[in-house]
C-alpha positions as CSV (number, residue, x, y, z in Angstrom):
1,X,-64.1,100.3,140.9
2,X,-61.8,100.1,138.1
3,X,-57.7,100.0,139.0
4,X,-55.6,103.4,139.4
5,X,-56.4,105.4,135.8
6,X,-53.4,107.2,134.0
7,X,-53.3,110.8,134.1
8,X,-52.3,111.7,130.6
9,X,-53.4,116.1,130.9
10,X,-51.8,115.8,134.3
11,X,-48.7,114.6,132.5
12,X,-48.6,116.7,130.0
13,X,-48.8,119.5,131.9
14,X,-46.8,119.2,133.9
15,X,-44.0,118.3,131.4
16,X,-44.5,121.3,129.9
17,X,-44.6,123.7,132.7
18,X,-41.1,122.1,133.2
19,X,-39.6,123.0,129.9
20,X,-38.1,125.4,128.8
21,X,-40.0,126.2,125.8
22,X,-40.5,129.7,124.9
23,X,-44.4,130.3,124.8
24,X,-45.1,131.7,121.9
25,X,-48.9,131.2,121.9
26,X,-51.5,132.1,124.6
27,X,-52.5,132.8,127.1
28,X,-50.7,136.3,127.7
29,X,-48.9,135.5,131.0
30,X,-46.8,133.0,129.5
31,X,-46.4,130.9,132.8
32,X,-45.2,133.8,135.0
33,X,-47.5,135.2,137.8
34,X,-47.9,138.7,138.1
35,X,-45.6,139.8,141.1
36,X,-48.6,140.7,142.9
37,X,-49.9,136.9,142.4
38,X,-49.6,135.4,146.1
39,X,-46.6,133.1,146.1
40,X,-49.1,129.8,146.8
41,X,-51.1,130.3,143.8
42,X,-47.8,131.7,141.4
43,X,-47.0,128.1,140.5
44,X,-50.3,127.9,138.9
45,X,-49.8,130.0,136.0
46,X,-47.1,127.5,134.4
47,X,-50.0,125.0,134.2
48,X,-52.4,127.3,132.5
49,X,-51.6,126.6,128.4
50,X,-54.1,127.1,125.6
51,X,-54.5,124.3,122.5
52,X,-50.5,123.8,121.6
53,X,-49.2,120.5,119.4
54,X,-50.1,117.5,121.9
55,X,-52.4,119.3,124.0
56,X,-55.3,117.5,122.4
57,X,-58.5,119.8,121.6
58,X,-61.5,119.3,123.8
59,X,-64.3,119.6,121.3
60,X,-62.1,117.4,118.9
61,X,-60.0,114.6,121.4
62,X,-57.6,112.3,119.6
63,X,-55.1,112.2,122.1
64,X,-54.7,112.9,126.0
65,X,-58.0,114.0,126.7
66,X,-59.6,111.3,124.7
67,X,-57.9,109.2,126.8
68,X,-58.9,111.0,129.9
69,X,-62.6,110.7,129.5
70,X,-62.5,107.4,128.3
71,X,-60.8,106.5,132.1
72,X,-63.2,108.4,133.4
73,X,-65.9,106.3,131.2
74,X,-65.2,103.5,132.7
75,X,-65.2,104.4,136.0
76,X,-69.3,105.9,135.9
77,X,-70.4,103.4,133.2
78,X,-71.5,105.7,130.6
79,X,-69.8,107.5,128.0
80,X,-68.4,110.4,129.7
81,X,-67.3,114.0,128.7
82,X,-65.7,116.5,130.1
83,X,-67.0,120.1,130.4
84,X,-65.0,123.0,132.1
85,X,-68.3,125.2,131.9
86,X,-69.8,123.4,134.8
87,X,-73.0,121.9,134.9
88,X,-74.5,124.6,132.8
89,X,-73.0,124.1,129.6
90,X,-73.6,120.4,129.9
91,X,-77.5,121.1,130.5
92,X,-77.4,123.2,127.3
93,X,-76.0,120.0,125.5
94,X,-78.0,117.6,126.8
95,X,-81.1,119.3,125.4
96,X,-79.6,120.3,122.2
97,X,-79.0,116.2,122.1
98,X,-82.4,115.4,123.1
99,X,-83.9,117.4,120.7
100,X,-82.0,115.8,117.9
101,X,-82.5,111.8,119.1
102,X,-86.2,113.2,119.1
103,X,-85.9,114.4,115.3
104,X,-84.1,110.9,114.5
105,X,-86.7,108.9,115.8
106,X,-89.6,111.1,115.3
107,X,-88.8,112.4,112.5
108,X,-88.3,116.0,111.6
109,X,-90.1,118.8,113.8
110,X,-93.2,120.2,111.0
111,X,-92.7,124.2,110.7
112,X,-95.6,124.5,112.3
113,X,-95.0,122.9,115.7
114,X,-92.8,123.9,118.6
115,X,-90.8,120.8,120.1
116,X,-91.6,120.7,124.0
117,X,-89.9,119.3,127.6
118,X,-91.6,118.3,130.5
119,X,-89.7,119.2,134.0
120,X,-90.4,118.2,137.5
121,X,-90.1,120.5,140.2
122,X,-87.7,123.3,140.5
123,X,-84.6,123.7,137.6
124,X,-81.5,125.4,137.4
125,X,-81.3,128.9,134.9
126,X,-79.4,127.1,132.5
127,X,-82.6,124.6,131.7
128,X,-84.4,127.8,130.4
129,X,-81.7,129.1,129.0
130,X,-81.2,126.0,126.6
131,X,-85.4,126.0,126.4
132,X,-84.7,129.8,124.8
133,X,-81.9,128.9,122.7
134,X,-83.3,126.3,121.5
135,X,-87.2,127.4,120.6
136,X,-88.6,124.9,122.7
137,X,-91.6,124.5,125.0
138,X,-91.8,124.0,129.0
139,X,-94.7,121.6,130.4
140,X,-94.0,122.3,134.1
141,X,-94.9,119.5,136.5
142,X,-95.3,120.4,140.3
143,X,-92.9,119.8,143.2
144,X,-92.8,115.9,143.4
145,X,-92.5,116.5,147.2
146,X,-95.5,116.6,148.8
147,X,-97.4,114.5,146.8
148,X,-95.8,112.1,144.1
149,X,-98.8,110.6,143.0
150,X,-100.3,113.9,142.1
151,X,-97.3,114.7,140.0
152,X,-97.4,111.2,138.1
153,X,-100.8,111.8,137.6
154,X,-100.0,115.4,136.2
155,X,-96.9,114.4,134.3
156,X,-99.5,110.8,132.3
157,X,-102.0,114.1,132.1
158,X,-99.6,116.2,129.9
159,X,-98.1,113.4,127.8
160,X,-101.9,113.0,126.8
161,X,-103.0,116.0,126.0
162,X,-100.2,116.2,123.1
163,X,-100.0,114.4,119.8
164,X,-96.4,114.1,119.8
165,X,-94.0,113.1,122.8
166,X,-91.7,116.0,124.6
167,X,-88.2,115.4,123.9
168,X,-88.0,114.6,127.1
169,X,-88.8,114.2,130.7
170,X,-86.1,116.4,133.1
171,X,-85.9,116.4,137.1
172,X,-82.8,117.9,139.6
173,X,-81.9,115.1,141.1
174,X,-81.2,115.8,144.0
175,X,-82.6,119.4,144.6
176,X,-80.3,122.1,146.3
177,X,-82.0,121.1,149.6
178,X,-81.3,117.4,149.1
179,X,-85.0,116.1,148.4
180,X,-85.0,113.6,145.6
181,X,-87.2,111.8,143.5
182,X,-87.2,107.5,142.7
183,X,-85.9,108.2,139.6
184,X,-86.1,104.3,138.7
185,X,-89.9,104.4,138.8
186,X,-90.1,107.6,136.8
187,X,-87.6,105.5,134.4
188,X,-90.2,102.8,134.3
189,X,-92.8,104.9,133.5
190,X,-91.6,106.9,130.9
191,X,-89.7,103.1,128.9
192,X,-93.6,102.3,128.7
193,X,-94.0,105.7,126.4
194,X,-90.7,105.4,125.1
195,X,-89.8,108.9,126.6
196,X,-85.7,109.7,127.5
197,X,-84.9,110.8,131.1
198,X,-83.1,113.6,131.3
199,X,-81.1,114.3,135.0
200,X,-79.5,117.1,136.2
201,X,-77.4,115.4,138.4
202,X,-75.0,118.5,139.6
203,X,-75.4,117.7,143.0
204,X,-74.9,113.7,143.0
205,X,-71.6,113.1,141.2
206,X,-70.4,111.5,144.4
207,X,-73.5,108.8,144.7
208,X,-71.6,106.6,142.6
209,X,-69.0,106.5,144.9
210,X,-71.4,105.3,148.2
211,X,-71.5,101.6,149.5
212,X,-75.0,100.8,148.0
213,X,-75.5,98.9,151.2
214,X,-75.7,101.4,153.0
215,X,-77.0,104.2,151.1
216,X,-78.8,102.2,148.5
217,X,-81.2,105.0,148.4
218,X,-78.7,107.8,146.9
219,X,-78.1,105.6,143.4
220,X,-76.5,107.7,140.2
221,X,-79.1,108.5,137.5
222,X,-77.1,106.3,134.9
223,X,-77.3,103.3,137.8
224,X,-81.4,104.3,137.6
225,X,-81.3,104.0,133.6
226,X,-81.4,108.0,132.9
227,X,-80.8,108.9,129.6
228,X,-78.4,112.0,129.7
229,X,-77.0,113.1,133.5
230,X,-75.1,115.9,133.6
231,X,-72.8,115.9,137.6
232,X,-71.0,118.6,138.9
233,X,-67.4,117.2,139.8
234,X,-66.7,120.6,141.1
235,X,-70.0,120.2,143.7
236,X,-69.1,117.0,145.8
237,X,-65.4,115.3,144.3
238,X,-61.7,117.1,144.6
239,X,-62.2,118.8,141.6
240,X,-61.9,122.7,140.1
241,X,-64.8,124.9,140.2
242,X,-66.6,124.4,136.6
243,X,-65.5,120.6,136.2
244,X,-68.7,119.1,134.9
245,X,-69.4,115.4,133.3
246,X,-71.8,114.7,130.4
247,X,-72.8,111.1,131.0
248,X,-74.6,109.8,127.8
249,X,-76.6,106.5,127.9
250,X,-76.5,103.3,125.5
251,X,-79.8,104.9,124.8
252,X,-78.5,107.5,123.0
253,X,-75.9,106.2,120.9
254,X,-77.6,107.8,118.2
255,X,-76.5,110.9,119.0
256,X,-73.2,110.1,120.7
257,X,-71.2,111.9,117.1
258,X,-73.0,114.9,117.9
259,X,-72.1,115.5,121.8
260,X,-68.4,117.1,121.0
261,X,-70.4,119.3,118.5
262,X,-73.0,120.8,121.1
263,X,-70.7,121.2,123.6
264,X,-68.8,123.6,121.4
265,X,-72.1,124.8,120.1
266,X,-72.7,126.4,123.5
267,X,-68.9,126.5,125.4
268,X,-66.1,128.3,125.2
269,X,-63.7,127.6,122.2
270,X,-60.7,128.4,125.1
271,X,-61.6,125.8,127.8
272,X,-59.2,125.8,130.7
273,X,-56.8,123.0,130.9
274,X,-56.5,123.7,134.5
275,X,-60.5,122.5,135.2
276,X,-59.5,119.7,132.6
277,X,-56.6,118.4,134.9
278,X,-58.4,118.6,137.5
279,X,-60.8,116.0,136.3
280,X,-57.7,114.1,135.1
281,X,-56.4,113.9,138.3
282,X,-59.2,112.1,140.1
283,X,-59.5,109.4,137.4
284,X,-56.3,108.3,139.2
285,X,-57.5,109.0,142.9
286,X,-61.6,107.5,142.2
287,X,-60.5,104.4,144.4
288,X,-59.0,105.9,147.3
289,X,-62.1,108.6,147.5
290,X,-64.5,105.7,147.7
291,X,-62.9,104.2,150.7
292,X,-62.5,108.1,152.6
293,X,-66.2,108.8,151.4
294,X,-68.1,106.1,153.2
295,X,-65.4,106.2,156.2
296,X,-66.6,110.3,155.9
297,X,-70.3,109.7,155.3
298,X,-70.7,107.9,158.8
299,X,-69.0,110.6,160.1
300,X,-71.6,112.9,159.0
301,X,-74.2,110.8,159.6
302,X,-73.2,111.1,163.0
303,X,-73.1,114.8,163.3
304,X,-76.3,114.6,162.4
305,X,-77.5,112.6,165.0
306,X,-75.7,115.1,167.5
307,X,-77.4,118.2,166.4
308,X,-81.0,116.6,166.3
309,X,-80.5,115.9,169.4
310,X,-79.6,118.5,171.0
311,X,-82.9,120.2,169.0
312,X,-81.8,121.1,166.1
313,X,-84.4,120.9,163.2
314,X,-82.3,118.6,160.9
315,X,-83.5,117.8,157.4
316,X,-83.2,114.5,156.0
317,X,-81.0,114.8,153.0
318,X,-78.2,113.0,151.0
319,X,-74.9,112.2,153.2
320,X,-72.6,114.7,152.0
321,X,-75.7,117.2,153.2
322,X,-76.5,119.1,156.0
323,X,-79.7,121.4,155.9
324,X,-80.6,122.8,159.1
325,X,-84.2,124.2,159.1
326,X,-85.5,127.1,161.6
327,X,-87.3,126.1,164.6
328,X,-88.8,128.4,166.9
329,X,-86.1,129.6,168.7
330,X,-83.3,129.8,166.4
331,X,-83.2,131.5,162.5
332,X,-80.9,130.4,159.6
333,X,-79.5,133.5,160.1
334,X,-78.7,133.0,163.9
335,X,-77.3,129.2,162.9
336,X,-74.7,131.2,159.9
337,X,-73.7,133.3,162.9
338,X,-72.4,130.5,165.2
339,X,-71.0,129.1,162.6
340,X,-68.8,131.9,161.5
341,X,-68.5,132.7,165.4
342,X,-66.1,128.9,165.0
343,X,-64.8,130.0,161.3
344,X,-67.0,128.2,159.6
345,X,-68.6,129.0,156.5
346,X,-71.7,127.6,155.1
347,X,-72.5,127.3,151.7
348,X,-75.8,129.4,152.0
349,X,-78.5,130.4,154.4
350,X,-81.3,132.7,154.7
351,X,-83.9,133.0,157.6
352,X,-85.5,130.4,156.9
353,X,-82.4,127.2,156.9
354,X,-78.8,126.9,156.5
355,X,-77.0,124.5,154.5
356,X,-73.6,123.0,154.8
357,X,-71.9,120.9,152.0
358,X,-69.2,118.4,152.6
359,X,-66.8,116.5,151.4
360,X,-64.0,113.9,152.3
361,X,-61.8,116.3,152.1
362,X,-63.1,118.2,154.9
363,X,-61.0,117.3,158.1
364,X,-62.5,116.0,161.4
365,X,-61.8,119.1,162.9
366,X,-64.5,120.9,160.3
367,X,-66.8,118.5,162.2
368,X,-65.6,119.5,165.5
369,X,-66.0,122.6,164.8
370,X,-69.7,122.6,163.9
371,X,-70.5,120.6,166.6
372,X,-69.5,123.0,169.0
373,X,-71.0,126.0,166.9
374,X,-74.3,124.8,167.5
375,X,-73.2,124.2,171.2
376,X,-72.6,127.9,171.4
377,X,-75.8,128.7,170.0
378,X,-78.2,126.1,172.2
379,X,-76.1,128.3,174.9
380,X,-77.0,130.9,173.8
381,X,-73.4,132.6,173.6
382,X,-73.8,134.1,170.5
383,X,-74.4,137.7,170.9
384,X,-77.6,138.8,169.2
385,X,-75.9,142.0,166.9
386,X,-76.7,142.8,164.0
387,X,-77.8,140.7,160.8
388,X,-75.2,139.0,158.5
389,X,-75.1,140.0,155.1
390,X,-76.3,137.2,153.3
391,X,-74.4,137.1,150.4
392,X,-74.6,135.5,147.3
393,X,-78.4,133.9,147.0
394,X,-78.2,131.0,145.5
395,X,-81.6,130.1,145.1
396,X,-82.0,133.0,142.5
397,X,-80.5,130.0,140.0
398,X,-83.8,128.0,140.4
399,X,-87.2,128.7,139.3
């Protein structure tokens, strides 16, 4: 891991917000919280600025933000860019990029055929929403789950069938429920056809942060040779809710002028410096989270331990993970209930499994606190009442 980064939009913004500059520009608060703002979240709005002289320009970085993402380059070993749109404007990109890398090396798509991408397993909306944007094809390969050599077979079958190559081959890595594919073999595979990986990596921004001893198995797609990742900072590091990287490949240097473009192509032309500090900010704070995840991950790993044995049926996932499937006795809905019984809120569940997401920045206590949750439960102290609500579904993302 590279030394402590600067933190140049940190900086910036903060020197602003201490001025005394009139704001004659957006946005329309002008740094002052509405009095009905509560007082912990007032002090926000003075960071909140649109594109002002040395504020840099996202889609166009000359300045602090270029030197933002180029810290944050060298920290993941790719070029990296930042998105405040979340994963799902950097899926949108990453096709529109594969698409043309295809075109440069392929040469240009005839009028009368219809450029294609081959998935694997389940994807997010925003993969058919770039599919529909873009006038592409879909070549679906099954769940790589229960049988991976099926799905290789499946995934040589379609190649074949085609005269041209798909744009591209594109797996969730790691799904919502933590299951993963070996995305070096698929990597080997497709060098052989000279086909780019494509990884939506929301989930896994924090694998390039784990002691590869340990968790070897949990390696970032750019560590596996992927082509284009997209990661979720806002998923699994101290980051805002829509922070999002673009990692692009030596692979695909061809197209590297063109990733500011199709990021603006599909993104907001008022991206929130707020979600870009945010990134900033951990540039400057990468070291110190690799040392409190692993510490964390054991931690977890331990938990883990605890609740299988006390019967719980606990799935095997990624560290920061826990996925707690029903058993006989006990639904997904019954395990949200202890849970909130200790103040503790999952990050979904249904009937059928719960699932908790975690972070370093969880305290011990949060792990207590679980611990004795499921304690309740296997005592069977949690009155039977009514059914939650179960809120937002998330699964109504993936198809």
């Amino acid at each position: 891991m590279n030394d402590t980064c600067s933190t140049p939009i940190v900086d910036f913004l903060s020197k602003y917000a201490g001025s005394k500059t009139s704001r004659l520009h957006m946005p329309g608060h002008k740094g002052v919280a509405p009095a009905s703002i509560p007082t912990d979240i007032k002090a926000v709005y003075g960071y909140d600025i649109t594109e002002i002289t040395g504020a840099d320009n996202l889609y166009a970085p000359m300045d602090i933000i270029k030197e933002s993402e180029d810290n944050a380059s060298a920290i993941f070993g790719a070029k990296t860019f930042y998105s405040t749109e979340g994963s799902s404007l950097a899926i949108k990109s990453m096709l529109y990029l594969a698409l043309k890398h295809y075109e440069l090396n392929e040469g240009p798509v005839k009028e009368n055929e219809k450029p294609y991408i081959i998935t694997i397993g389940m994807c997010h909306k925003a993969l058919f929403h770039a599919v529909e944007l873009l006038n592409l094809r879909i070549k679906r390969v099954a769940s790589y789950k229960d049988d991976p050599e099926t799905m290789y077979k499946e995934l040589n079958m379609f190649i074949s069938e085609e005269r041209n190559k798909p744009i591209g081959v594109y797996v969730t890595y790691p799904d919502y429920f933590g299951d993963f594919i070996d995305l070096r073999a698929l990597k080997g595979l497709l060098t052989l056809e000279n086909i780019p990986l494509l990884v939506d990596g929301a989930h896994c921004a924090y694998y390039k942060f784990l002691n590869r001893e340990k968790y070897g198995m949990f390696l970032h797609p750019i560590d596996c040779f992927a082509d284009v990742v997209c990661s979720s900072a806002h998923k699994t590091l101290p980051c805002l809710t829509g922070s999002s990287y673009l990692h692009i490949s030596e692979s695909f240097k061809d197209v590297l002028m063109l990733v500011k473009h199709a990021m603006d192509l599909f993104g907001s032309s008022s991206p929130s410096y707020l979600i870009m500090a945010s990134l900033d900010a951990f540039n400057a704070v990468a070291n110190d989270f690799e040392k409190d995840l692993n510490v964390f991950c054991n931690k977890v790993s331990e938990l883990k331990d605890d609740l299988t044995e006390m019967g719980f049926n606990v799935k095997t996932t990624d560290p920061l993970r826990i996925v707690v499937l029903k058993d006989e006795k006990y639904s997904g809905t019954d395990i949200a209930k202890a849970l909130r019984e200790k103040d503790c809120e999952c990050e979904c569940f249904d009937k059928e499994y719960v699932i908790m997401m975690l972070s370093p920045y969880n305290k011990d206590e949060d792990l207590v606190k679980i611990k004795d949750a499921f304690s309740l439960l296997k005592r069977s102290e949690v009155a039977p009442g009514p059914e939650l609500p179960q809120g937002y579904d998330i699964n109504k993302n993936f198809s």
